[in-house]
N, C-alpha and C positions, 0 to 999 in steps of 0.2 A: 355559286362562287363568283365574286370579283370576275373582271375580265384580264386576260393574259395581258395585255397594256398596262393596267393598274399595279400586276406582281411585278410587271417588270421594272416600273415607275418607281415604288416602294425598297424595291431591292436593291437598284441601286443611288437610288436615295442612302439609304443605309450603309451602304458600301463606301460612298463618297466622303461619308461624314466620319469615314475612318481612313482619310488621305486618298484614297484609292481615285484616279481620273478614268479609267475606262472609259476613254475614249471609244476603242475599239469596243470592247464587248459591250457597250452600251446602243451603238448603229445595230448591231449584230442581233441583239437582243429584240430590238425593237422592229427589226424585220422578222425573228421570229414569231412574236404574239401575233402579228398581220397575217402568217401562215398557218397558226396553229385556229386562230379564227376564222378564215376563210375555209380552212378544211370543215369546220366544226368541229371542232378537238373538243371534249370535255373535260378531259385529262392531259396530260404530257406524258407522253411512251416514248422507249425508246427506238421503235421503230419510225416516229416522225423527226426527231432528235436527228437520228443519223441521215435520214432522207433531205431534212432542212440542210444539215452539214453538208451534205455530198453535192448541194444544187451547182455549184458555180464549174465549169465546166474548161479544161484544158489549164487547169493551175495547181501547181504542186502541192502533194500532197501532205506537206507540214502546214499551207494554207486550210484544209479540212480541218487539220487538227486544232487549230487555233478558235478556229468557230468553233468544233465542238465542242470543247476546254470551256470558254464562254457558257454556254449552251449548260455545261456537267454544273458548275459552281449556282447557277440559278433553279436549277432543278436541286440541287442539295437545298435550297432556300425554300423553294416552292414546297418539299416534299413536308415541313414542319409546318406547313398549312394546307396542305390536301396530303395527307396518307398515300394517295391512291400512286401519286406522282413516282414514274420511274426514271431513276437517274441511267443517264446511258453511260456505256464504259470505257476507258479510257484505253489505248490503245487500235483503236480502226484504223487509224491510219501512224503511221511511224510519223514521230515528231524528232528524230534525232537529229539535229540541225548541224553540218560541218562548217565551224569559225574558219574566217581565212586566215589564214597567214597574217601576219603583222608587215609591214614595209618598214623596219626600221633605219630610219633618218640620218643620215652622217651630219654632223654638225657643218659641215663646208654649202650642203645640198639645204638645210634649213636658211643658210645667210642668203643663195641664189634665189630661193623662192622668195624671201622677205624683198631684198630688192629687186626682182623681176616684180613683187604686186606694187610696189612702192613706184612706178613706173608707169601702171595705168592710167586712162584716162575715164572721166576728169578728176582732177584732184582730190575732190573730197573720198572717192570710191579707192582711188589710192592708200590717202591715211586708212579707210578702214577696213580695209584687206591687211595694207602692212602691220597693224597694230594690231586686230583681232588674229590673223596667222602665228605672231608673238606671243601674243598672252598664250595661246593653245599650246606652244613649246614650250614655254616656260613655265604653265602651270600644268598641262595636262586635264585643263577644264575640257568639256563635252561641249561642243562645236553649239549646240543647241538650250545649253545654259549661258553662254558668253552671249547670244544673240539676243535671249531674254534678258541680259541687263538693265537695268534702269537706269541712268543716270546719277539718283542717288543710293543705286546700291553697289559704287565704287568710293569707298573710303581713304583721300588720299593722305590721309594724315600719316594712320597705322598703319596704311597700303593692305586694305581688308576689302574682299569682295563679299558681300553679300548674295549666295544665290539662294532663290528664291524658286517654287513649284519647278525643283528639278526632278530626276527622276525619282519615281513613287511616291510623289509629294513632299518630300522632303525639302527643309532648311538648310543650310548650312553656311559658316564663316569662313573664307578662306584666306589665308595668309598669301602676301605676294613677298618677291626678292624686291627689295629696293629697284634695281633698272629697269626689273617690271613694272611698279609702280611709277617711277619717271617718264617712263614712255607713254603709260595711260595718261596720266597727267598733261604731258608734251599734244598726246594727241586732241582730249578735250578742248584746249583752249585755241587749236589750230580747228576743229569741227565747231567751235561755237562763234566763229570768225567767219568761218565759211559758211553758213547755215545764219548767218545773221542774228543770235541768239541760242541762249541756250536750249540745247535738245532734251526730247523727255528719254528716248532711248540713247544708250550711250556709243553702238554702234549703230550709227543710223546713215544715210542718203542725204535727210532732210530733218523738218524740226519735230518730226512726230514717230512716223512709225520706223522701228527697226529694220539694216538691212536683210531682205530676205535669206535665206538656207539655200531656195536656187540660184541667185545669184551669185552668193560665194560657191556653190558648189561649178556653177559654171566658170568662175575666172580660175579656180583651183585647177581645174581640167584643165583648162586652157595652159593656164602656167608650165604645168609639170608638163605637158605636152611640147609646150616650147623649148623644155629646159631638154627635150629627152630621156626625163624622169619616165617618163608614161611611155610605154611600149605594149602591144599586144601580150606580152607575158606579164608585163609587170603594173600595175595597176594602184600607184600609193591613194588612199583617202584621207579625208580629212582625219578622221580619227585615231590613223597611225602616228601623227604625233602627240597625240596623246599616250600612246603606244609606248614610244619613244619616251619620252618625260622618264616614265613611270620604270622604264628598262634600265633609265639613267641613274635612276635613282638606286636600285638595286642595286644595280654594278657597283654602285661608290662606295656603299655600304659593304658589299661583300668585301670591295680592295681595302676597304682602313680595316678589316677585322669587326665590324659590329656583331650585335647580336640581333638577327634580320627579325626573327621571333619574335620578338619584344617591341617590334617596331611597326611591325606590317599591322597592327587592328589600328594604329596611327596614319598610314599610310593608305589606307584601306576607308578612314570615315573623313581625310581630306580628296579623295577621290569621289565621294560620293557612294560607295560600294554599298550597299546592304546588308552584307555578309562576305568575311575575309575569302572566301572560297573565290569571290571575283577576283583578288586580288592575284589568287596565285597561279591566273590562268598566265599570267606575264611568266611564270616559268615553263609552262609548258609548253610555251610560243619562242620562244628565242634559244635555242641552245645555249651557246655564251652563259647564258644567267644558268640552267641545268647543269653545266659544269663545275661552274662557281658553287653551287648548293651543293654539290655533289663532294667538290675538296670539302666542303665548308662542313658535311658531315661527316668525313670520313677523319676529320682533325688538322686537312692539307690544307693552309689559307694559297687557294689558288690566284694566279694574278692573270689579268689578260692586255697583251698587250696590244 
C-alpha cells in the first residue's frame, strides 16, 4: 500500500477540488501520516486515531474533537481503498460548542465607534478602520471576507461587491445601499492619494497587501475600550455587527408585517449562510426578534418600541 503521506495528498486533493480549503484538516492530517509511519502502522485503527487525537495536552476538549472529525472523514476515504481500515467514532469527546451571546449595537454606539476609528493615527489606518467598520454595519459582511477584497471586486457603478473564497469556497454578489457605496467610493480615491496609487487590496496600509485581522482586531479593542463599550462583563466583537445588520433586518420586516418565510433563504444566501438554519440562529439570540416571531405566529403583528 501507498504511504499514509500519498492518501492523505490524494484525499485532499480531491476534496479541494470540490471547494473544500481544509486548511485545518489538512496540517492535521499531515501530522498524522508522520505518526502513523513512525509507529509503523500498516493499517489505521482506531486505537491510533484516538491516541493521535488525544496527543495535545491541556486544551479543550471540542479541540480533540475537531482533529478527530478530520481524522473520521479521511479514514471514511482510506477505508474504499484498504478494507482493513477502521474508522474511529464519533463522540470521545463532546463537541457541543456554546455560541456567545450576540452584543447588539445601538445605532448612537455604531456612529461613536465609526468616529472614535475616523480619529486614529495616521490617516490612512483612519479611513480604513472608519470605512471597513461601515461597510460591516451596513452590510453585515464577515470581517474576513471585507479584508479579502480586491480592489476590483468593489463595483461602484451597481454598488456590487464581489466576494470571492469566502466561507466554504464560495462566490457570491452582494448588493450595497447607495451611502454604502458613496462612502467606499469616498474612501478609494482618498486611499489612492495617500498610497500614491492605486491599491491592489481595497482595504489596505499600503499599495499591496491587505490590512491585517490583528490589526483591526486590535484598534477595535482598543476603541470600544475607550468608548466604555468594553467592560469585564461585556465583551462586543467585530462580528456582532454583523449580528446586528442582520437583527435589523428582521425587526423591520416583522414591524411592516412582511412574510419573514419567504424571505429569509434570500437573506440567508446574501449572508453567505449555507443553509437557512444559520440564519435562524439570529432568533434564538436576541429575544426582541423571539417575541416578534412569536406575535408573528400566533396572528398578533407585534411592534417593539
Amino acid at each position: 500500500m501507498s504511504s499514509f503521506h500519498d492518501h492523505v495528498a490524494s484525499y485532499l486533493k480531491a476534496r479541494r477540488a470540490l471547494g473544500f480549503k481544509l486548511e485545518y484538516p489538512g496540517s492535521v492530517l499531515t501530522q498524522f501520516a508522520s505518526y502513523l509511519e513512525a509507529a509503523g502502522a500498516k493499517t489505521l485503527t482506531v486505537e491510533l486515531a484516538v491516541e493521535f487525537a488525544g496527543l495535545p495536552k491541556g486544551v479543550a476538549p471540542l479541540h480533540l474533537a475537531h482533529r478527530l472529525g478530520a481524522l473520521r472523514g479521511f479514514a471514511r476515504y482510506l477505508k474504499t481503498i484498504d478494507p482493513a481500515t477502521e474508522v474511529p467514532p464519533a463522540g470521545v469527546w463532546p463537541t457541543r460548542e456554546v455560541r456567545p451571546t450576540p452584543y447588539i449595537w445601538a445605532e448612537e454606539d455604531i456612529a461613536r465607534l465609526l468616529d472614535a476609528a475616523y480619529c486614529v493615527k495616521p490617516r490612512l489606518k483612519a479611513l480604513t478602520l472608519g470605512t471597513l467598520f461601515g461597510l460591516l454595519a451596513s452590510s453585515g459582511q464577515r470581517v474576513g471576507e471585507a479584508l479579502a477584497l480586491a480592489t476590483g471586486d468593489v463595483d461602484f457603478g451597481p454598488g456590487l461587491l464581489t466576494v470571492r473564497n469566502a466561507k466554504f469556497g464560495r462566490e457570491r454578489y452582494v448588493p450595497l445601499h447607495p451611502t454604502t457605496t458613496a462612502a467606499l467610493r469616498r474612501y478609494a480615491g482618498q486611499r489612492d492619494t495617500l498610497v500614491a496609487g492605486p491599491a491592489e487590496a481595497f482595504f489596505t496600509l499600503g499599495a499591496k497587501g491587505p490590512i491585517s485581522y490583528a490589526s483591526v482586531y486590535v484598534a477595535f479593542r482598543d476603541i470600544t475600550t475607550n468608548l466604555g463599550l468594553r467592560t469585564p462583563e461585556v465583551r462586543p466583537r467585530i462580528h456582532d455587527l454583523r449580528h446586528t445588520y442582520v437583527v435589523r433586518v428582521l425587526l423591520a420586516w416583522h414591524r411592516a408585517g412582511l412574510d419573514i418565510s419567504s424571505r429569509l433563504a434570500y437573506l440567508s444566501n446574501y449572508l453567505g449562510h449555507t443553509s437557512i438554519e444559520g440564519t435562524y440562529w439570529y432568533y434564538s439570540a436576541v429575544p426582541e426578534l423571539m417575541e416578534l416571531a412569536m406575535d408573528h405566529a400566533a396572528g398578533r403583528p407585534g411592534v417593539l418600541g
